[in-house]
Backbone bond lengths (Angstrom), bond angles and torsions (degrees), N, CA, C in turn:
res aa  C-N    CA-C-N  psi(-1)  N-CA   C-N-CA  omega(-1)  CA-C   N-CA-C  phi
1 X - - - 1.467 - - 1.518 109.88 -
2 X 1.398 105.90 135.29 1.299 100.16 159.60 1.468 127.16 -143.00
3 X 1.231 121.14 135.20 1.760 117.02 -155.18 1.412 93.94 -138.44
4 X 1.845 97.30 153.11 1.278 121.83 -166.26 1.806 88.64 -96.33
5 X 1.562 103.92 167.35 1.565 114.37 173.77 1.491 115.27 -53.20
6 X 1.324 129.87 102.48 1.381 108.37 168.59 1.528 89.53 96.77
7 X 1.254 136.92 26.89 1.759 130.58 175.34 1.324 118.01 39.31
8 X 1.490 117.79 29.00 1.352 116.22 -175.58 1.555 84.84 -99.32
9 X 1.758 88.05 158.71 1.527 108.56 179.94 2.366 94.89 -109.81
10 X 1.188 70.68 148.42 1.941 100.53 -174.68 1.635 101.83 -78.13
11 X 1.163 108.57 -29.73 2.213 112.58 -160.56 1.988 78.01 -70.10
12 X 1.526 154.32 15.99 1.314 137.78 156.94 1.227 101.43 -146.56
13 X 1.137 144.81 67.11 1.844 140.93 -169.02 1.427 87.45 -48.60
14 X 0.960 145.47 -51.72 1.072 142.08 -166.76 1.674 129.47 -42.38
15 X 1.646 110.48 58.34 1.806 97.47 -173.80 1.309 119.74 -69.91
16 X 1.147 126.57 151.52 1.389 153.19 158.91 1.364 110.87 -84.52
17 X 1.567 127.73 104.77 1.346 127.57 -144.64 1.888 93.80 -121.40
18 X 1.326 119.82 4.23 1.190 124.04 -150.32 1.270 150.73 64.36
19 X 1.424 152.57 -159.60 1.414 147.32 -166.36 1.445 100.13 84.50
20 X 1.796 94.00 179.83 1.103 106.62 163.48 1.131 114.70 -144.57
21 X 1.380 137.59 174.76 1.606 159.15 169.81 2.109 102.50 93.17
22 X 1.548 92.13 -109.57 1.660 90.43 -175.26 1.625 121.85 -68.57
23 X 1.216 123.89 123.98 0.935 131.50 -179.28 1.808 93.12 -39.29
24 X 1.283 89.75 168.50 1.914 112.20 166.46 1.902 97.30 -154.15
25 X 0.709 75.35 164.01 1.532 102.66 -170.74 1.782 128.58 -143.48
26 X 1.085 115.14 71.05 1.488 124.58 172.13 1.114 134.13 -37.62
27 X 1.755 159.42 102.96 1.128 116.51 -164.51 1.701 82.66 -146.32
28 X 1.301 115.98 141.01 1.606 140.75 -153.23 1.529 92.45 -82.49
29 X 1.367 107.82 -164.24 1.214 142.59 -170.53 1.484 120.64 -127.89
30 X 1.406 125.51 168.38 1.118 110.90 -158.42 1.578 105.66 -91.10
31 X 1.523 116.71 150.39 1.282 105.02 -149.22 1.336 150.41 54.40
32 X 1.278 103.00 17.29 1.796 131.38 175.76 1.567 97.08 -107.95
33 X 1.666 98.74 -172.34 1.075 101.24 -179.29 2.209 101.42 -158.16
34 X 1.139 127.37 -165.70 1.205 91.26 179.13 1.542 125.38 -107.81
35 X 1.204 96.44 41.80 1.812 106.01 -155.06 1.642 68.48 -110.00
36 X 1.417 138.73 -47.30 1.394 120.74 174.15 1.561 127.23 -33.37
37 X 1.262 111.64 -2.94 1.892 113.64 170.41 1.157 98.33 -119.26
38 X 1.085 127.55 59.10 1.352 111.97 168.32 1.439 112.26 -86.62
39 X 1.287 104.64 -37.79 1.570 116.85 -162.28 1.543 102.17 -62.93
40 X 1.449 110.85 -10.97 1.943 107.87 166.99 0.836 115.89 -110.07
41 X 1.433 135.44 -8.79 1.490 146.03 -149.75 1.886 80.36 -77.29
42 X 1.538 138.97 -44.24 1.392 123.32 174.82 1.597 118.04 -47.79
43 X 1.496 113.14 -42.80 1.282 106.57 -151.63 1.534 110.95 -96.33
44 X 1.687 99.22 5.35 1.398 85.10 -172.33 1.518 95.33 -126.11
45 X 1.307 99.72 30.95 1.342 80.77 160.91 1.007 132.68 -84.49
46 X 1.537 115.76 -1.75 1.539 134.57 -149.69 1.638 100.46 -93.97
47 X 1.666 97.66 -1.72 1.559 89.24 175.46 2.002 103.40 -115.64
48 X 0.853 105.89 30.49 1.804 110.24 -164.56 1.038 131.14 153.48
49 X 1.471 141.00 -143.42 1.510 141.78 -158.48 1.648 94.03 -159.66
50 X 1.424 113.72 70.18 1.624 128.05 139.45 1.270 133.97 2.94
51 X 1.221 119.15 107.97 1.727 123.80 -179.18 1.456 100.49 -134.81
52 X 1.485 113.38 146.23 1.103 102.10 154.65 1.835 103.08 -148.36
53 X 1.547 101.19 160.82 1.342 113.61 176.64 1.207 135.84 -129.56
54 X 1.517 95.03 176.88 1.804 85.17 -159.49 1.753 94.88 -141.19
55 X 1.478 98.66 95.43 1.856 139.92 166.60 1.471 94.61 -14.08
56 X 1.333 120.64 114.07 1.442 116.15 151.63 1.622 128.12 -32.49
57 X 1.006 110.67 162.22 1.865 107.36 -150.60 1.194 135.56 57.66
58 X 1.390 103.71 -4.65 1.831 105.66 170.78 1.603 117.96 -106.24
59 X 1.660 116.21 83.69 1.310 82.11 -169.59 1.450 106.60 128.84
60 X 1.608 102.16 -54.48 1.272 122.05 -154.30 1.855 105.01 -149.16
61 X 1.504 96.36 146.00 1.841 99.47 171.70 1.686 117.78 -25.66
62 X 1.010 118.87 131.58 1.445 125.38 163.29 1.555 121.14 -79.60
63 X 1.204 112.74 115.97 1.912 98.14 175.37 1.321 107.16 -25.50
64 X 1.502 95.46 161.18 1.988 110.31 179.63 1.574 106.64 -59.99
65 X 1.579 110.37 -39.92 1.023 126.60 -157.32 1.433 101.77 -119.07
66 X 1.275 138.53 130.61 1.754 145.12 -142.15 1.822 88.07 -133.54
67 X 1.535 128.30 56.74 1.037 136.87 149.69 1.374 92.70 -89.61
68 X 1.657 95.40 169.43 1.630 126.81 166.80 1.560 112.58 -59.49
69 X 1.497 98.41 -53.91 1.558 113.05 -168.69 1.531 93.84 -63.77
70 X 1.043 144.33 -46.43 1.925 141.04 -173.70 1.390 91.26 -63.71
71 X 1.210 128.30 -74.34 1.984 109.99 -169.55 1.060 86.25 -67.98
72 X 1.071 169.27 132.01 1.671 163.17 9.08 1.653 118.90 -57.55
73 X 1.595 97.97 -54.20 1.287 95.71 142.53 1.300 151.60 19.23
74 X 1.509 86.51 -109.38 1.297 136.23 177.62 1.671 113.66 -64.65
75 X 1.477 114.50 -30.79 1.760 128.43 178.25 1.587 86.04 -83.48
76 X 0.972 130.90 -38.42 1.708 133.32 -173.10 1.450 97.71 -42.89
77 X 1.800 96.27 -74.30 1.589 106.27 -157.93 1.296 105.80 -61.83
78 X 1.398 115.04 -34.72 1.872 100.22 163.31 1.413 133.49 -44.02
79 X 1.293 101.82 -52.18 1.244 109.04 170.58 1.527 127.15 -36.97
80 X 1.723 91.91 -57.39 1.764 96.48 -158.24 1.617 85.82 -70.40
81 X 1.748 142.96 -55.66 1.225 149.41 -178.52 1.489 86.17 -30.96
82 X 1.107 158.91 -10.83 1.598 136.30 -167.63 1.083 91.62 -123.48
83 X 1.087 135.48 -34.83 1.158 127.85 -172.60 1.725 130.74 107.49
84 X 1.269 88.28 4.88 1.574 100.37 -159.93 2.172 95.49 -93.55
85 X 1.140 124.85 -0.02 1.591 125.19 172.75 2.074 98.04 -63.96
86 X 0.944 112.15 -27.65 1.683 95.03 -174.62 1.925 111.97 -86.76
87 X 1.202 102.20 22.25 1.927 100.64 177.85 1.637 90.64 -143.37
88 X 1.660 121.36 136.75 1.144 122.16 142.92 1.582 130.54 -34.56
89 X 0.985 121.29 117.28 2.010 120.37 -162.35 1.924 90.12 -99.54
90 X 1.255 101.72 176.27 1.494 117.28 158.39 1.479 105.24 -110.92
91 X 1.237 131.90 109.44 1.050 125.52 163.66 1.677 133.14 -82.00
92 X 1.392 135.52 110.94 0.979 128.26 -170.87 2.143 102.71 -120.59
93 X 1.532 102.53 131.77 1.061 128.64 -176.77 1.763 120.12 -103.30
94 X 0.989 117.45 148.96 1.492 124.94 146.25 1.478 122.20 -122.52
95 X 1.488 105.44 140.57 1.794 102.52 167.29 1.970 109.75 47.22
96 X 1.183 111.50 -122.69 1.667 111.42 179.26 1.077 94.57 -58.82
97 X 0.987 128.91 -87.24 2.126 126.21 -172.89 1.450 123.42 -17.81
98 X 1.600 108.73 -41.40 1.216 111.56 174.07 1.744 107.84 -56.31
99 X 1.256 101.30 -48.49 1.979 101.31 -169.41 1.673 100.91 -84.88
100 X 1.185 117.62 -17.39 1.453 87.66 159.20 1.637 131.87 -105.10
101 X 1.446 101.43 6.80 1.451 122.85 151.12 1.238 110.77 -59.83
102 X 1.847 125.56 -79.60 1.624 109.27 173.37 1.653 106.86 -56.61
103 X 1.340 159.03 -21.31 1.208 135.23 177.28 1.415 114.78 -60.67
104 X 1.285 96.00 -44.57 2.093 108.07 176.10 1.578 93.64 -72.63
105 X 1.174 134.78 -25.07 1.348 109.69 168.30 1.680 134.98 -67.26
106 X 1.336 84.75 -54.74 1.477 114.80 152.47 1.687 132.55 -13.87
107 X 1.749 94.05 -55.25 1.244 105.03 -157.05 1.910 97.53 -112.65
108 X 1.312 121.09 7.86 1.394 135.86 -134.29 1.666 101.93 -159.51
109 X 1.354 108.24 15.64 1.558 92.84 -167.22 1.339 137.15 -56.89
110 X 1.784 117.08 -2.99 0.943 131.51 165.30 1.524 146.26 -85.97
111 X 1.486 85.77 -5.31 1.943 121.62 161.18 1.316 110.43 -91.60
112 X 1.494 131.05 -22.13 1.372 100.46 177.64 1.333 110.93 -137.13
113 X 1.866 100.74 138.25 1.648 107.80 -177.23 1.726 114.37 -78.90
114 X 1.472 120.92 -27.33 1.057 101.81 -166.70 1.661 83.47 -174.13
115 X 1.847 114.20 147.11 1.239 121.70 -163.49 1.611 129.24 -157.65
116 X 1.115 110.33 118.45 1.792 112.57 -160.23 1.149 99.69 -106.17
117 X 1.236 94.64 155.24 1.515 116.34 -148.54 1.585 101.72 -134.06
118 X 1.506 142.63 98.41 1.251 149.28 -164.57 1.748 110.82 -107.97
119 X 1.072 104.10 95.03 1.728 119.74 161.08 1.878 82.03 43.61
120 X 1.384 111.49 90.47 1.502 140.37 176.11 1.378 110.33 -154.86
121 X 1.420 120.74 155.39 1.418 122.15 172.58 1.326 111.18 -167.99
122 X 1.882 139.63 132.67 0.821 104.89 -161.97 1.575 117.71 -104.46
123 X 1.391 145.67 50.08 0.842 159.97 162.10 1.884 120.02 -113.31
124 X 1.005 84.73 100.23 1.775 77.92 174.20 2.043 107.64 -130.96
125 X 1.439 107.89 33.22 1.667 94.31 -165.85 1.663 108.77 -75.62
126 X 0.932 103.41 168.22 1.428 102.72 -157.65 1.280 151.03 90.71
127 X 1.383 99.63 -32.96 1.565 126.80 155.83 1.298 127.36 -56.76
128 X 1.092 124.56 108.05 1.841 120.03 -173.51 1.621 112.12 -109.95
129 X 1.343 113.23 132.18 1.811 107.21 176.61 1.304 106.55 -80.13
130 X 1.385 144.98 -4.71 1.494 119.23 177.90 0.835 131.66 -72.31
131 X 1.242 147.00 41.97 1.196 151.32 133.12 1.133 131.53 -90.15
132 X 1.452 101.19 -38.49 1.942 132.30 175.44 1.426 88.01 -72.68
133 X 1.103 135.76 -64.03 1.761 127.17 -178.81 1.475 126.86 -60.79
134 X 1.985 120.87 -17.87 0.935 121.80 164.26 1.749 114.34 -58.25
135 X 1.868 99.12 -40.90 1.217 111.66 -153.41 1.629 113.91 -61.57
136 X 1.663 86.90 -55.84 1.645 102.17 151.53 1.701 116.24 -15.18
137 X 1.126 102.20 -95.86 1.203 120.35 -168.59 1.584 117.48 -41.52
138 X 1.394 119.26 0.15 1.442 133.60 -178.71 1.507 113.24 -107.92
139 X 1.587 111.14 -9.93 1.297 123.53 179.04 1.564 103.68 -42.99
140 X 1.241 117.34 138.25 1.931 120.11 155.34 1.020 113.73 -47.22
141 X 1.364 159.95 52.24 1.431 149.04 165.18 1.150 107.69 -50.27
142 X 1.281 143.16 157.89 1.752 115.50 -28.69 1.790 111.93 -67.44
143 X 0.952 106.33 134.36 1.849 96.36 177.95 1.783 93.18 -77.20
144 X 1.249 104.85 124.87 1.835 93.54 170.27 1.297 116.58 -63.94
145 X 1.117 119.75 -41.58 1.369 118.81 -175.02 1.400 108.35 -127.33
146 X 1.474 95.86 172.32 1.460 120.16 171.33 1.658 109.31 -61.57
147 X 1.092 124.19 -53.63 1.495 132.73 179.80 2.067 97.93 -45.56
148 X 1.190 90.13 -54.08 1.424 96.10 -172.71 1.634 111.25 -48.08
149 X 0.715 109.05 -68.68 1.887 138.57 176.41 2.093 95.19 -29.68
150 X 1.567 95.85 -55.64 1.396 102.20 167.44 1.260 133.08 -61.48
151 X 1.432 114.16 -30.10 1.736 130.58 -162.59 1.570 83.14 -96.92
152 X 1.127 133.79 5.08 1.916 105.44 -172.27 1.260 87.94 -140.08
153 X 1.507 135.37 -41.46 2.028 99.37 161.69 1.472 107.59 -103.39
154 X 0.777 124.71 5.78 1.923 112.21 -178.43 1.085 117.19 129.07
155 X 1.405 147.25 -177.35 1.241 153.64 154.19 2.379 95.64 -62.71
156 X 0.947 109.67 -96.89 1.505 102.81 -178.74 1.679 121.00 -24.36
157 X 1.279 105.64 -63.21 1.160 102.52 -171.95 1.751 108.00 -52.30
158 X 1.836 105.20 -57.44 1.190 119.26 -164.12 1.850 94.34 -41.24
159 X 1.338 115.57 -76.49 1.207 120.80 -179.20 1.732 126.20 -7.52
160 X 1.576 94.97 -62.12 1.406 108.73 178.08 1.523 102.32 -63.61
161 X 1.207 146.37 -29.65 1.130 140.45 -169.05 1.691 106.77 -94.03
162 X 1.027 124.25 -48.12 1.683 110.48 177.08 1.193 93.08 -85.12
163 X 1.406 150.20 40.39 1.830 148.80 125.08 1.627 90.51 -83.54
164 X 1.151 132.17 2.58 1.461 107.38 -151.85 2.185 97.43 -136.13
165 X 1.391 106.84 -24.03 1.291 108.70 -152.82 1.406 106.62 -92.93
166 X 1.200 124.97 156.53 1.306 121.92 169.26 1.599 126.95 -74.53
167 X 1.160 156.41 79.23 1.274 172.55 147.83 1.563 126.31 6.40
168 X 1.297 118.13 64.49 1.728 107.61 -150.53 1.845 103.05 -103.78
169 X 1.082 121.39 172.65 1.545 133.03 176.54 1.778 100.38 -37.36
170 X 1.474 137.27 -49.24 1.123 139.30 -173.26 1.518 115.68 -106.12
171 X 1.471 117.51 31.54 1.511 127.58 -172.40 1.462 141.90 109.19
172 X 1.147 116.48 -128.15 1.414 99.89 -163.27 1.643 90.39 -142.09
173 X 1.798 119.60 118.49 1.574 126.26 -171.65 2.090 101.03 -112.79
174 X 1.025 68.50 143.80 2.063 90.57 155.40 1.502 94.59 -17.11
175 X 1.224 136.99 178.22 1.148 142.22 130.88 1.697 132.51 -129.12
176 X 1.999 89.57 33.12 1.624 91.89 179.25 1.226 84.03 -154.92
177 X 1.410 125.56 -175.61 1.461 154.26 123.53 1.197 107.59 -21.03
178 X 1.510 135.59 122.18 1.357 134.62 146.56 1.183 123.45 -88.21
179 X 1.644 123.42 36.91 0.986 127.31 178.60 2.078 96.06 -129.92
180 X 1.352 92.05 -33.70 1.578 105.34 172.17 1.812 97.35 -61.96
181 X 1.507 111.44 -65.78 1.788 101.86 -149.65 2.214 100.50 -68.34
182 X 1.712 92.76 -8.59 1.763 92.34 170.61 1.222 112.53 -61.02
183 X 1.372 111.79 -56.42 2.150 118.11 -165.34 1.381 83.71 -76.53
184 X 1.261 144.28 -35.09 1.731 112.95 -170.73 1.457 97.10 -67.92
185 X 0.730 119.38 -55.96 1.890 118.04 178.87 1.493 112.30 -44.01
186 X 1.357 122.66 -51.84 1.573 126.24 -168.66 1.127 91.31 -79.41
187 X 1.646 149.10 -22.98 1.937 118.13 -177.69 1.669 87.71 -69.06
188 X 1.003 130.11 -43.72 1.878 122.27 -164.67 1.248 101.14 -49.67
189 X 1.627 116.13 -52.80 1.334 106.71 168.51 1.963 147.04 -21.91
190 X 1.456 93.78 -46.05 1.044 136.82 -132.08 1.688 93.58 -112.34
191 X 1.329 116.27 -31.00 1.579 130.38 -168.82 1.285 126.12 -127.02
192 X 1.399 122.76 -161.40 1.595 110.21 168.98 1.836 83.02 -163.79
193 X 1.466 99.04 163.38 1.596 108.23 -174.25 1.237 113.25 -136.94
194 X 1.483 120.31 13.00 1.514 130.26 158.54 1.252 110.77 -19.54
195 X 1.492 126.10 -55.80 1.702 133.39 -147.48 1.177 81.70 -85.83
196 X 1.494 142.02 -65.23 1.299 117.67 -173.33 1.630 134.00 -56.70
197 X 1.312 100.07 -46.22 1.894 106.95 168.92 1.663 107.40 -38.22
198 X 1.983 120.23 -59.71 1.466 91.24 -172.32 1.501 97.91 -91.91
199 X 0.982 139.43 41.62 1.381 111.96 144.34 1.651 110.78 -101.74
200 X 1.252 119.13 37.07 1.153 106.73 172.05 1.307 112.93 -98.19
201 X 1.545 136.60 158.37 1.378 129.03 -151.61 1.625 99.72 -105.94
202 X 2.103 113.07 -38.84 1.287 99.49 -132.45 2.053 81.17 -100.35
203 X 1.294 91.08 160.41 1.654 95.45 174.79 1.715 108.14 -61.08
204 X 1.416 103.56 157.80 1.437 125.53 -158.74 1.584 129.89 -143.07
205 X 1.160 112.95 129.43 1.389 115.22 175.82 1.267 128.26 -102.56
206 X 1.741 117.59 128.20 1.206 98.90 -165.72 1.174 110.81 -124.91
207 X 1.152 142.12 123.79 1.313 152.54 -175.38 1.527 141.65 -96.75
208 X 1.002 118.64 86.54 1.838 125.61 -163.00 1.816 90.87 -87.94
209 X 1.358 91.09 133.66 1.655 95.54 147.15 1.574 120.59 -93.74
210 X 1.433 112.55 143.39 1.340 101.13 170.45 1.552 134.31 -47.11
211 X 1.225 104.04 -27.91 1.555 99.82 179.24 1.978 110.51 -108.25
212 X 1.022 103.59 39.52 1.998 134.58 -169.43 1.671 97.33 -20.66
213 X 1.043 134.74 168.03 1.586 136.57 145.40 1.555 102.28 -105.20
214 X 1.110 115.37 11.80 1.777 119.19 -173.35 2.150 95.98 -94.19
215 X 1.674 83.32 145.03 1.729 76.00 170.53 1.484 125.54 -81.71
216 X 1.157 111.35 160.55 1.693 106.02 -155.74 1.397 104.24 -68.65
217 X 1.650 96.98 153.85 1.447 91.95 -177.11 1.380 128.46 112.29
218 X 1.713 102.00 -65.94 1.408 135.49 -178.63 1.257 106.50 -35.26
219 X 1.383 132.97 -81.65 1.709 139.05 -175.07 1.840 118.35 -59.24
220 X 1.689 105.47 -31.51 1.570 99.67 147.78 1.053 95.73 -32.00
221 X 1.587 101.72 -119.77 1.317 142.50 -167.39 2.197 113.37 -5.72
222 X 1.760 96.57 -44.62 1.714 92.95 155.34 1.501 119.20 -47.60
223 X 1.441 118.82 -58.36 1.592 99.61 175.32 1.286 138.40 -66.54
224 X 1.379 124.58 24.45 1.406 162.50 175.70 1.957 89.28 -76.32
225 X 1.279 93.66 -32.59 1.661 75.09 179.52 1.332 115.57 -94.63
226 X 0.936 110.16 142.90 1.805 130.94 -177.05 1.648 109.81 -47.64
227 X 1.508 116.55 103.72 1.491 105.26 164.05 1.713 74.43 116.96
228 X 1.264 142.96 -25.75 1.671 135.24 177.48 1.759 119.86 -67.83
229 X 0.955 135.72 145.04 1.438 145.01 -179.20 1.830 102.47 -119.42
230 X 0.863 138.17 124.35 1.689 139.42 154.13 1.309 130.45 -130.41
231 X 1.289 114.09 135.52 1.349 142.99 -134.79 1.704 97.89 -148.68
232 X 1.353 103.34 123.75 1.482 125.74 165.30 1.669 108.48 -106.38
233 X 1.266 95.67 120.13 2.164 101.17 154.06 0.984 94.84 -106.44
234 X 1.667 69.86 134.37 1.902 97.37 178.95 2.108 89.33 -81.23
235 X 1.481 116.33 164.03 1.389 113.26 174.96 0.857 138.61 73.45
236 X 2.023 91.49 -10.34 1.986 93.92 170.80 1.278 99.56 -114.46
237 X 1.718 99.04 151.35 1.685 110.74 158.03 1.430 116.12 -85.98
238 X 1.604 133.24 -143.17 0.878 137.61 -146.94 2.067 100.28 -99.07
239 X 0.779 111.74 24.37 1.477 122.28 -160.03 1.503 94.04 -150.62
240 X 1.677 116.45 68.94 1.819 111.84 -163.29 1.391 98.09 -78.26
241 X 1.372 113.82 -43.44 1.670 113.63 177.81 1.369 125.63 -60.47
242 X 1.147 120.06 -20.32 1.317 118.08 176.82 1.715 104.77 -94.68
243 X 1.254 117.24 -61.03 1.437 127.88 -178.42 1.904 107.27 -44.37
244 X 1.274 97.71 -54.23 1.753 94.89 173.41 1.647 115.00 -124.19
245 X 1.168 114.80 37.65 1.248 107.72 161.10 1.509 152.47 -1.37
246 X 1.086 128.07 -50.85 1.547 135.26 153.06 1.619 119.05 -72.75
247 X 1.208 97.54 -39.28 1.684 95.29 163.14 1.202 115.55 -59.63
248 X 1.621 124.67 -61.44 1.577 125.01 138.62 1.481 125.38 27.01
249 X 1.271 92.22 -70.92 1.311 109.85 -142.06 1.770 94.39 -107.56
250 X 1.345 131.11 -27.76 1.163 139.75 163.88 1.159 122.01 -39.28
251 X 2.377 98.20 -54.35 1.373 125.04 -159.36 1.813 81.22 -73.35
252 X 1.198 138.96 -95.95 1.079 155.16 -140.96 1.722 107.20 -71.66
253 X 1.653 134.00 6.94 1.017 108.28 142.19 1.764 124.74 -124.80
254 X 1.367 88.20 28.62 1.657 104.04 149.39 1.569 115.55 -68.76
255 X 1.677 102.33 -60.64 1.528 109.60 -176.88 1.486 105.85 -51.67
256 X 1.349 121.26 -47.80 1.396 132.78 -170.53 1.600 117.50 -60.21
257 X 1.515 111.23 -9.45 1.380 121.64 -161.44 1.623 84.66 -112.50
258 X 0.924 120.98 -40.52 1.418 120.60 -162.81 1.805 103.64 -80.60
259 X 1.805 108.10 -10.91 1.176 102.80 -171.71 1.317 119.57 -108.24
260 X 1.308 102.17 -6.61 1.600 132.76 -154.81 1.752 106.16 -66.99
261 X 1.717 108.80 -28.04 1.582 81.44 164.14 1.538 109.90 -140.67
262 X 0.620 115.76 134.12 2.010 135.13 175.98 1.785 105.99 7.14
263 X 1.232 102.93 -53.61 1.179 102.82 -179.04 1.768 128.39 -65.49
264 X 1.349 106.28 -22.92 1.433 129.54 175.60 0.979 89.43 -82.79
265 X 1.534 159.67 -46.50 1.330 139.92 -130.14 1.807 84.21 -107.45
266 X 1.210 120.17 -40.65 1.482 122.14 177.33 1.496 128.64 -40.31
267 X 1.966 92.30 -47.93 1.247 88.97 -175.15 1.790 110.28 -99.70
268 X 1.379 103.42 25.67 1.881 104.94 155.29 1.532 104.36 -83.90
269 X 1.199 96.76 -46.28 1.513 94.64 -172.91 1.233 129.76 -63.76
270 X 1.648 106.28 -22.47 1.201 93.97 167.18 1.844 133.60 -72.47
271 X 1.460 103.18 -4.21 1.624 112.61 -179.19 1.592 90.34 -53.21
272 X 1.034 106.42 -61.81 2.099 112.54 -179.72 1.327 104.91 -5.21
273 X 1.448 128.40 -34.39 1.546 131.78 -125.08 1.684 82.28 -131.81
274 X 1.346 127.49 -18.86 1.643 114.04 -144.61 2.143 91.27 -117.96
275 X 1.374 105.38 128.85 1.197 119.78 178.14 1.980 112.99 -39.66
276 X 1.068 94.66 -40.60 2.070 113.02 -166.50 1.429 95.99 -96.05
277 X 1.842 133.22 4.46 1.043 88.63 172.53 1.665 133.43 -92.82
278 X 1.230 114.57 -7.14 1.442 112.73 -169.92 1.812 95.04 -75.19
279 X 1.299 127.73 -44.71 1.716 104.02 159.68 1.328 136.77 -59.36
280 X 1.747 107.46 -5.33 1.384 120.72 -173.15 1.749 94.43 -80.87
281 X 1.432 118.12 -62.27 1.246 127.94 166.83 1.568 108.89 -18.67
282 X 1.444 104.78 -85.08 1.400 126.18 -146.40 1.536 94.61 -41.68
283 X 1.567 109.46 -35.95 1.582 120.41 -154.15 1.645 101.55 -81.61
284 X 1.446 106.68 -10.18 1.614 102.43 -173.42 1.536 95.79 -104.82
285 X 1.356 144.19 8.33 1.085 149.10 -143.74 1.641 107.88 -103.91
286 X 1.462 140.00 131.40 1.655 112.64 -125.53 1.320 59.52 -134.77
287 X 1.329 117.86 139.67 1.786 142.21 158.75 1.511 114.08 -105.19
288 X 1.183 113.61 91.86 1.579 115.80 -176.35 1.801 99.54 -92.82
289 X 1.520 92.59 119.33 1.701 112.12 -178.87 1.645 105.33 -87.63
């Protein structure tokens, strides 16, 4: 036997999570998959009609080519195949998802009304995964159990990972290449994604955990762009939704309320346009100690 996280099948990454009106759009983390939101996929529906996906290489073939722009891509052609390219979506990200959430924003500004941004930043050069990919690669595979999966990264981590792993007759495996989720990590290294972040149009939420894998500074300095909001939890690491959850969910359906109809989303955008707003920002920008 072999089973995907959550018995979903990979031949449509594309779930249909329910709701109704504005699309939403989920998009994981690296080495996740999108059954890892589930635990919001209830509450938000109350603002739209829920999707979530699951990033080439997880699961599923990796582009030929392991740029940003190919899984963006590649989340594109999903999209339009569903059908969901003819309505402005909310796009909400974590970690990788987040940057190829603003890249699809970026490049798409007419698909998305409004877009959160979870412990992401776009500068990481210098940073190298080989070590993090050796480490990987030393994991116990198969975890027999679920308990197991829990007892060797944690309750959080573990969690996110049996939402995420492939499920076979003798336990629970990787569900990619550890040579694939290395080079997606080393182009970040290697680059910076400034030019894409401000060209994004639609207002944005940005979200640091207190204990971030982002370099300091970095996700400030994102709400520097016109039409951005940023927000620190105090108590979370790099996993803000899981680690603080209701705060979570507080932070992001305020933004979601404020974005929820055309006219709200207009007048963020118009800060874009207004001399005071990047001090207007900075000054609304919530530091949780």
């Amino acid at each position: 036997m072999r089973d995907t996280a959550q018995g979903r099948s990979h031949d449509a990454p594309l779930h249909d999570e329910g709701g109704e009106g504005t699309p939403i759009l989920l998009l994981h983390g690296l080495m996740g998959r999108g059954a890892t939101w589930r635990r919001h996929v209830p509450w938000l529906r109350a603002f739209g009609h829920v999707h979530t996906f699951d990033a080439a290489g997880h699961g599923r073939p990796a582009p030929a080519e392991l740029t940003t722009e190919a899984f963006v891509a590649d989340l594109a052609a999903h999209v339009e195949r569903a059908g969901l390219d003819g309505e402005r979506m909310i796009v909400v990200g974590h970690s990788m998802g987040a940057l190829h959430g603003w890249m699809y924003a970026a490049a798409h500004p007419e698909r998305v009304r409004a877009l959160v941004v979870e412990d992401m930043a776009p500068d990481f050069r210098g940073r190298t995964a080989r070590d993090w990919a050796a480490m990987i690669e030393n994991w116990p595979q198969p975890f027999p159990s679920e308990q197991k999966v829990i007892d060797y990264f944690g309750p959080v981590a573990g969690q996110y990972f049996l939402d995420s792993f492939d499920r076979r007759d003798d336990g629970w495996y990787l569900h990619g290449d550890v040579g694939t989720f290395r080079d997606i990590s080393e182009e970040w290294g290697a680059r910076h994604f400034w030019r894409e972040w401000h060209a994004v149009e639609a207002p944005a939420l940005v979200i640091e955990g207190e204990y971030t894998i982002t370099p300091e500074g970095q996700m400030r300095r994102m709400a520097e762009r016109p039409g951005s909001r940023y927000v620190r939890v105090g108590g979370a690491g790099h996993l803000v939704h899981d680690d603080r959850p209701e705060r979570y969910r507080e932070i992001v359906s305020s933004f979601l309320a404020e974005s929820e109809n055309d006219s709200g989303a207009a007048s963020l955008a118009l800060a874009r346009e207004s001399e005071q707003s990047v001090a207007g920002l900075l000054d609304e920008a919530v530091d949780e100690q």
